[in-house]
Residue, then its C-alpha position, 0 to 999 in steps of 0.5 A: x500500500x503505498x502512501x496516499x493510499x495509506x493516508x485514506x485508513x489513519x483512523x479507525x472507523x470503530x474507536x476513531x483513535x489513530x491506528x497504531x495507538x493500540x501498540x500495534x502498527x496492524x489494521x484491517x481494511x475492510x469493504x462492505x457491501x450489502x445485497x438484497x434478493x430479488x424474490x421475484x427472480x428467485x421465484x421464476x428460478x425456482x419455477x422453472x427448476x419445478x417446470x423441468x424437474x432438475x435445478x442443474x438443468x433450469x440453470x443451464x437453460x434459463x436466463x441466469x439473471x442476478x439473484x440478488x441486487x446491491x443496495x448501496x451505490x457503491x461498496x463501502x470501505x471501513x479501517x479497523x485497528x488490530x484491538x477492534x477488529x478483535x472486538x464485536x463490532x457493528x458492521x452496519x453501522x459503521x458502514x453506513x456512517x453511525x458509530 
């Protein structure tokens, strides 16, 4: 990681301590994406699985269309020093800007 990219994860997104404070110079970078399914592709999925009788073979044949869809605009990236990415932390929130 070079410099400038460094620069991006001095903070940690947990405690907002500096990372290194801790003792360790190790962090973790982190990037999160969150997904919902697409019930109505699921559903025509499954039928034609049903119709044909082999999931394999539904596969294979049908359209092969995304099961599930992004939620957010773009991935979200999160730093987190050694001492709380140990901890229990709430990646949710994090990602999406509370804590």
């Amino acid at each position: 990681m070079k410099r400038a990219e460094l620069l991006q994860h001095t903070t940690c997104s947990a405690c907002r301590r500096k990372l290194g404070e801790s003792g360790l110079p190790l962090f973790w970078r982190l990037k999160v994406e969150r997904f919902g399914i697409d019930m109505r592709a699921v559903q025509r999925a499954d039928g034609l699985a049903a119709f044909i009788g082999s999931a394999e073979i539904a596969a294979a044949m049908g359209p092969d269309e995304d099961l599930a869809v992004p939620l957010l605009d773009k991935p979200v990236t999160i730093t987190l020093c050694e001492a709380c990415a140990m901890s229990p932390v709430d990646v949710a929130v994090l990602a999406l800007g509370g804590a």
